[in-house]
LUMBA-140598 format. One record per residue: residue in three letters; x, y, z of N, C-alpha, C in turn. Coordinates in pm, whole numbers, padded with zeros to 5 digits, always signed. Layout:
% LUMBA-140598
ALAXYZXYZXYZ/...
//
This chain:
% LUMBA-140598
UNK+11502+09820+08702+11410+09883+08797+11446+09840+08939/UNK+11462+09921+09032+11427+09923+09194+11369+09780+09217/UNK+11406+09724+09285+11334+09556+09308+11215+09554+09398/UNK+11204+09645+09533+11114+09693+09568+10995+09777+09438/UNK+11071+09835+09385+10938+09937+09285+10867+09871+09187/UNK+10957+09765+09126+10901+09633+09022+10830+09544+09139/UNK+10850+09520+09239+10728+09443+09332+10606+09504+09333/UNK+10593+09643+09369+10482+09698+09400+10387+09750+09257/UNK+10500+09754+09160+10414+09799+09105+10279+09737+09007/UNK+10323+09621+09063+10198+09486+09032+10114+09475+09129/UNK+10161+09588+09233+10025+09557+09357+09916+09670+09395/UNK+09746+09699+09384+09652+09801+09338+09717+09878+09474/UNK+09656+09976+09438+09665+10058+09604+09596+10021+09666/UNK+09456+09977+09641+09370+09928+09745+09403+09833+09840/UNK+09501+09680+09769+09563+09571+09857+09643+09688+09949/UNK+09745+09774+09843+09837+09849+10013+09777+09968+10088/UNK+09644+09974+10043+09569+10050+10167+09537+09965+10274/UNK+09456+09825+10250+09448+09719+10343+09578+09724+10401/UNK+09672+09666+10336+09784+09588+10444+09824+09721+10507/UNK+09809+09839+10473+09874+09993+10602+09749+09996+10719/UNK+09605+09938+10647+09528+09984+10815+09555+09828+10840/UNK+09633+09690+10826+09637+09584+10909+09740+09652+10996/UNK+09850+09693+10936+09941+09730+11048+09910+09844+11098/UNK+09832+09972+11111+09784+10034+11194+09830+10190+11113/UNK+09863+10202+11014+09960+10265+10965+09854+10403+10801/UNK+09893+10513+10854+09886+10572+10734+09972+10561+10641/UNK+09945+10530+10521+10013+10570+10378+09951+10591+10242/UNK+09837+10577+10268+09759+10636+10153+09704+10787+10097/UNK+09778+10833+10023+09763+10988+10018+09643+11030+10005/UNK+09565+11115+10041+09411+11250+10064+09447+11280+09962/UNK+09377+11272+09825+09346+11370+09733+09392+11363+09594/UNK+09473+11359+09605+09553+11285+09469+09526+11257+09375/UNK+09436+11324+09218+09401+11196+09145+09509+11211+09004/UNK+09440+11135+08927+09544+11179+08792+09522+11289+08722/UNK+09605+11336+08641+09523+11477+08565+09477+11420+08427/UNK+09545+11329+08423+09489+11256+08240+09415+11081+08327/UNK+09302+11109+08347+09245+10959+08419+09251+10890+08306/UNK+09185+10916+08191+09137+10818+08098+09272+10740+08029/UNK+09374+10768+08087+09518+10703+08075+09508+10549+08170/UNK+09448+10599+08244+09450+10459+08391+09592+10449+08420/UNK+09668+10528+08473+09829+10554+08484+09872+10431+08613/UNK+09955+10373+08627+10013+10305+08707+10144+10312+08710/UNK+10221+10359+08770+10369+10335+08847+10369+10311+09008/UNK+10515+10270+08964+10587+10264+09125+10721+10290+09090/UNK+10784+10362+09219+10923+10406+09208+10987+10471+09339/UNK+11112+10498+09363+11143+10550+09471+11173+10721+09437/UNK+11088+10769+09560+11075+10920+09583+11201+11001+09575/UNK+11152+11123+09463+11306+11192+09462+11169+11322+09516/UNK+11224+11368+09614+11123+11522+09675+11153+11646+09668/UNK+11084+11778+09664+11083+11914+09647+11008+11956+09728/UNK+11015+12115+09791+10915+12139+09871+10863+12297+09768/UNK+10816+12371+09765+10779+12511+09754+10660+12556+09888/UNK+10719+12680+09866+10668+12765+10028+10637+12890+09921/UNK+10552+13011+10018+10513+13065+09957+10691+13227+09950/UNK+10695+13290+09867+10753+13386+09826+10785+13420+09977/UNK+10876+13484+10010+10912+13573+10138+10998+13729+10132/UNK+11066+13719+10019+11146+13793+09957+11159+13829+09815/UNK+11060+13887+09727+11114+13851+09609+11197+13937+09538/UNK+11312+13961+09593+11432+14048+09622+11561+13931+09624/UNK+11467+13867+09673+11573+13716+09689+11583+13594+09632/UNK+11681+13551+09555+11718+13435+09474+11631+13359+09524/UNK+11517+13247+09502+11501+13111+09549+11637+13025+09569/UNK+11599+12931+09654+11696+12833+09678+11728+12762+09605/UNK+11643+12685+09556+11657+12627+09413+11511+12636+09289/UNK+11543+12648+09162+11418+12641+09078+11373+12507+09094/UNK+11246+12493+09018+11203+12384+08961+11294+12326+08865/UNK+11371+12362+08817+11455+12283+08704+11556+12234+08757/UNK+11606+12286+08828+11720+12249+08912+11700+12109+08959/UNK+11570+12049+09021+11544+11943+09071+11506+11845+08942/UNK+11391+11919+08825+11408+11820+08751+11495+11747+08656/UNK+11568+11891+08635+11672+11817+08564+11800+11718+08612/UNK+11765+11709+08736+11895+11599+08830+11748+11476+08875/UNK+11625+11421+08807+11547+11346+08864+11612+11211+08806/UNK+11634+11113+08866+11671+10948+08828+11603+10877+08782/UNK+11641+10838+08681+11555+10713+08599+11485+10666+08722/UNK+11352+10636+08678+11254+10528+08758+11222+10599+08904/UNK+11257+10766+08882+11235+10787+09034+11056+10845+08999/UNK+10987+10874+09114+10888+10940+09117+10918+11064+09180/UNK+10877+11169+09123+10880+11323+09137+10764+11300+09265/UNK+10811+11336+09401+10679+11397+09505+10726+11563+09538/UNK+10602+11642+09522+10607+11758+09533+10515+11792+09634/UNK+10589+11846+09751+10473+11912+09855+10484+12080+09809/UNK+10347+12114+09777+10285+12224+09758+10207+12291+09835/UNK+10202+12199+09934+10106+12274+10085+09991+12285+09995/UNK+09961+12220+09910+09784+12244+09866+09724+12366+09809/UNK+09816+12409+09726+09846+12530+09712+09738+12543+09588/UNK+09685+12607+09532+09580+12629+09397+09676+12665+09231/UNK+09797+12735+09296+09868+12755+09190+09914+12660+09117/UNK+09971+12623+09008+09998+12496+08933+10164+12553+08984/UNK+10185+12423+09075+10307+12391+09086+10420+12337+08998/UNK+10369+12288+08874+10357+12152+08774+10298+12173+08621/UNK+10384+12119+08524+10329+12169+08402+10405+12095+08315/UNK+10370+12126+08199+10418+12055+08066+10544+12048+08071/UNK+10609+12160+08110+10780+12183+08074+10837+12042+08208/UNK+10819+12078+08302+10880+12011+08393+10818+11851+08371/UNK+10702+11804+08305+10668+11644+08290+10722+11659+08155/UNK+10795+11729+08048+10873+11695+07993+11000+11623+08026/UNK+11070+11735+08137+11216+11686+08154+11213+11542+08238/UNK+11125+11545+08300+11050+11391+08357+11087+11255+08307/UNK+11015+11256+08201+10989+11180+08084+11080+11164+07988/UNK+11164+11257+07969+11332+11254+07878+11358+11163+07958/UNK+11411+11207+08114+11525+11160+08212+11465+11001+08273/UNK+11370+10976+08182+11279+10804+08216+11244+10820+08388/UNK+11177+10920+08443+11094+10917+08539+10992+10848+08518/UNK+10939+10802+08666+10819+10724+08634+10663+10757+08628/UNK+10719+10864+08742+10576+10955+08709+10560+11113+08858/UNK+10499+11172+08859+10485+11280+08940+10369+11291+09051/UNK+10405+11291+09182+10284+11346+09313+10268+11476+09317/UNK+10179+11543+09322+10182+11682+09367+10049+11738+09481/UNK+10134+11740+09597+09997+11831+09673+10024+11925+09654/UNK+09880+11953+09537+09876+12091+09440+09851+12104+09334/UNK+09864+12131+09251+09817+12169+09139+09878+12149+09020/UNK+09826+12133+08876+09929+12125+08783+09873+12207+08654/UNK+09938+12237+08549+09839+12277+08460+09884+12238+08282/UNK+09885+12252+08195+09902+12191+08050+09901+12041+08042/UNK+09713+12043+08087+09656+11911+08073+09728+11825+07922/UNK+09678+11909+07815+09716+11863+07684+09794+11779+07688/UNK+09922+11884+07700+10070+11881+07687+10105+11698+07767/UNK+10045+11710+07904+10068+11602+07992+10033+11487+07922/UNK+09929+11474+07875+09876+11350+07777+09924+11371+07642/UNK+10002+11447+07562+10053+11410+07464+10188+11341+07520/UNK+10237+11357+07606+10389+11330+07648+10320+11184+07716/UNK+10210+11104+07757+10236+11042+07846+10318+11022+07958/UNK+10299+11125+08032+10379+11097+08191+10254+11119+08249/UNK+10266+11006+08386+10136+11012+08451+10193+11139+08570/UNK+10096+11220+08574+10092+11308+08689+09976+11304+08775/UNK+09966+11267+08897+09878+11312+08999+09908+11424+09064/UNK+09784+11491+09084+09783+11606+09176+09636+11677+09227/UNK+09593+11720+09325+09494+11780+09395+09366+11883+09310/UNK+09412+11956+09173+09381+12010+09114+09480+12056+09012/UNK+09334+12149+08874+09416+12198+08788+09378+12299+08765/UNK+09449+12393+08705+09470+12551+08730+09532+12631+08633/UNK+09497+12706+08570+09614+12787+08480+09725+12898+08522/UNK+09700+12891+08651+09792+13022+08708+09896+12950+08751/UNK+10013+12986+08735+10136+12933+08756+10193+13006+08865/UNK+10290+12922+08979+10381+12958+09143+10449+13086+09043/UNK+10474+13134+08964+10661+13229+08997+10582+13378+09097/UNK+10623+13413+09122+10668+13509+09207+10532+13508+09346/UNK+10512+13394+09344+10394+13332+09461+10472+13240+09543/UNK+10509+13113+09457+10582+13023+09514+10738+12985+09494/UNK+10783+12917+09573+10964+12938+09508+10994+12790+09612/UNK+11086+12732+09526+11126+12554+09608+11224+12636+09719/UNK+11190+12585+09811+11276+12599+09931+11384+12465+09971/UNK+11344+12347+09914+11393+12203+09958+11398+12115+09836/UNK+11493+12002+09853+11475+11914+09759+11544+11752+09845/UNK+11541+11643+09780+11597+11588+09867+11582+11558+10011/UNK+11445+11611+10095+11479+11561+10233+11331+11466+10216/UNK+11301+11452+10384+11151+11413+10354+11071+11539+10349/UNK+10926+11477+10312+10829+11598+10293+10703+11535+10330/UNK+10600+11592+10323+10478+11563+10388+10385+11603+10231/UNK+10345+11505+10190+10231+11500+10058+10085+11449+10023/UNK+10008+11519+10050+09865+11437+10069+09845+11391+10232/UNK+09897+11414+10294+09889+11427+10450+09994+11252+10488/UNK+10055+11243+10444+10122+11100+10427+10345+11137+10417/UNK+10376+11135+10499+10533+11151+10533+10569+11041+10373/UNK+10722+11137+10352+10769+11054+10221+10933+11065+10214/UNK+10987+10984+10217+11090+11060+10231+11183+10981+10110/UNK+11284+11015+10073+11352+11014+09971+11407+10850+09923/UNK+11374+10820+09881+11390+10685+09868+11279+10591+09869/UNK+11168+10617+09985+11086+10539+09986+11002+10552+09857/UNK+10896+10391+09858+10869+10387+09779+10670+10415+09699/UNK+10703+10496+09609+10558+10549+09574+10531+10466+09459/UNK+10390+10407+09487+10280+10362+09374+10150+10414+09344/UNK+10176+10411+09243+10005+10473+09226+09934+10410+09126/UNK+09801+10399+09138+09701+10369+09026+09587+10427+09007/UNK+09563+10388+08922+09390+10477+08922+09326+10506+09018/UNK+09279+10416+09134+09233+10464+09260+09283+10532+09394/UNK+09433+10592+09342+09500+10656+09443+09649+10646+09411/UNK+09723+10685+09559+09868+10695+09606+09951+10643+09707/UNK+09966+10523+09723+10016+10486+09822+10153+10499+09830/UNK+10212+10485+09964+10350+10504+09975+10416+10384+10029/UNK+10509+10324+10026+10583+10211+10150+10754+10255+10174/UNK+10736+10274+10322+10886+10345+10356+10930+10222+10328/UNK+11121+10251+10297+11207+10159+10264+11197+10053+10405/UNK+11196+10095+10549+11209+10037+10641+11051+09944+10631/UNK+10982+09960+10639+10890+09886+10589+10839+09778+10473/UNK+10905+09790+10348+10881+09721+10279+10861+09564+10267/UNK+10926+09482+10351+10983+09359+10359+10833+09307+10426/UNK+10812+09406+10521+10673+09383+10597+10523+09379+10518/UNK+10557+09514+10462+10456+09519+10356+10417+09429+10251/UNK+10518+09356+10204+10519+09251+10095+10426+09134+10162/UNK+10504+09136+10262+10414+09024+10382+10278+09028+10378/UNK+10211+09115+10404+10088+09146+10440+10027+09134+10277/UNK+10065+09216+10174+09999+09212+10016+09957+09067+10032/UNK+10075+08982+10029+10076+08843+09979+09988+08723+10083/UNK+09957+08782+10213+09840+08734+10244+09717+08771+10253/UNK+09671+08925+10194+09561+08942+10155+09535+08874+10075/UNK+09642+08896+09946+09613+08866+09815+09562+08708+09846/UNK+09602+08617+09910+09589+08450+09980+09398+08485+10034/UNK+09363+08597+10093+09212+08595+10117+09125+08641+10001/UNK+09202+08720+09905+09107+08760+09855+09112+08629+09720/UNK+09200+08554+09704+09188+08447+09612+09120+08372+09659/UNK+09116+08338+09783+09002+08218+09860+08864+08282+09841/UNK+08849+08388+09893+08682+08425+09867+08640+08452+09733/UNK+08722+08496+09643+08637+08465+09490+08621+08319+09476/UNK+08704+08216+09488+08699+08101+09424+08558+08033+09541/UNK+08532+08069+09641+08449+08017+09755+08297+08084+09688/UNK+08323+08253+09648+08183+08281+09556+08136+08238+09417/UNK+08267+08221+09332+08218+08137+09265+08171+07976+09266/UNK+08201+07910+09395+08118+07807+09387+07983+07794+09433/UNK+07928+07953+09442+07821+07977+09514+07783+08031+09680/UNK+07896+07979+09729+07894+08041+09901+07852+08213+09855/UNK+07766+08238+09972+07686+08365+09988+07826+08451+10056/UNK+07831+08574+10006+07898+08688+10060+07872+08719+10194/UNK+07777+08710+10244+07765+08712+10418+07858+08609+10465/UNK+07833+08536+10398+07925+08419+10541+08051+08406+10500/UNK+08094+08488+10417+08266+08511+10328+08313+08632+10428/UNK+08238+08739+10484+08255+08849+10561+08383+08820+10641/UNK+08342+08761+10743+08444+08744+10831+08615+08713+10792/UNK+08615+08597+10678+08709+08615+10551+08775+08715+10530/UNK+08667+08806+10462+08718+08900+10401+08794+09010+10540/UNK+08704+09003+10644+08784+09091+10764+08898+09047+10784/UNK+08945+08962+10782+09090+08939+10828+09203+09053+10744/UNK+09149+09068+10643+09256+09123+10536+09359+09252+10659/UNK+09236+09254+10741+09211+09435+10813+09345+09395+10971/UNK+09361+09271+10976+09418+09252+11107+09555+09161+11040/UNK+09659+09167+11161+09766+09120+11133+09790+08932+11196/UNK+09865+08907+11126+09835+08749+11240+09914+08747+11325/
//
């Protein structure tokens, strides 16, 4: 595994929502949830991306299919799909199949997905905005693969690295990471001091200020 993606993926999103507003920073994706929750899905991995736009021509080849991208996805990568928020199921059984052959770690989608079933018999965790039975073809068509993209209102770009857990999607660019680790590992230093300080009884009011630091950088 990615040495960055095996770091993070022991860390909640919530710690790397803190350490992105200490440094001032969006990376927590709008919307996102799982489509199989009662899985409690957790990965981390570095972003392999796709875009789809809506039809312009349908006279005209797409640029590339959906298969095209999944079937070239890298062990341990995470599938991010910008769908512009689209209602159509961008996303489905067939494609979190080839996923899950090719040992992906799991799928983003701003947008939609649909063969709930299918997704939880295969175990691959998929997040995405909604679910839907109407499927992109002759609506939507991939225009991109490979560059950055914009997913859940949060920049991603190919390499960097995506985690997710039950309570969300966070992202950490590669240029960032080193920093980010920084910051986890001294929240994680406050938030071990204030449990062990409540369990000896100290009142949660006067732990507050404690606990604010998580929010600022030193």
């Amino acid at each position: 595994m990615n040495a960055h993606a095996e770091y993070f993926s022991s860390v909640a999103t919530a710690t790397l929502a803190d350490a992105a507003t200490a440094l001032g920073l969006n990376l927590v994706m709008e919307g996102p949830r799982p489509a199989v929750p009662e899985a409690y899905p957790r990965f981390a991995g570095p972003a392999a991306t796709m875009v789809f736009a809506p039809v312009r021509d349908p006279r005209r080849r797409a640029p590339y299919s959906l298969y095209d991208v999944v079937d070239a996805v890298p062990a341990g990568a995470v599938m991010v799909v910008d769908a512009a928020g689209s209602p159509l199921a961008a996303w489905g059984g067939g494609a979190s199949g080839v996923c899950a052959r090719r040992g992906a770690a799991g799928c983003v989608i701003d947008g939609a997905t649909r063969d709930v079933d299918e997704i939880r018999r295969l175990g691959f965790p998929v997040f995405c905005r909604s679910v839907w039975s109407a499927a992109f073809p002759r609506r939507l068509e991939v225009v991109s693969k490979d560059e950055p993209v914009t997913c859940c209102g949060v920049r991603v770009a190919p390499g960097d690295i995506v985690a997710a857990d039950i309570d969300g999607v966070a992202v950490v660019p590669l240029s960032l990471a080193e920093e980010m680790k920084s910051q986890v590992e001294r929240i994680r230093a406050i938030e071990k001091e204030v449990k062990e300080r409540a369990a000896r009884g100290e009142a949660m009011a006067g732990l507050f200020p404690l606990l604010a630091r998580k929010f600022t950088t030193d």
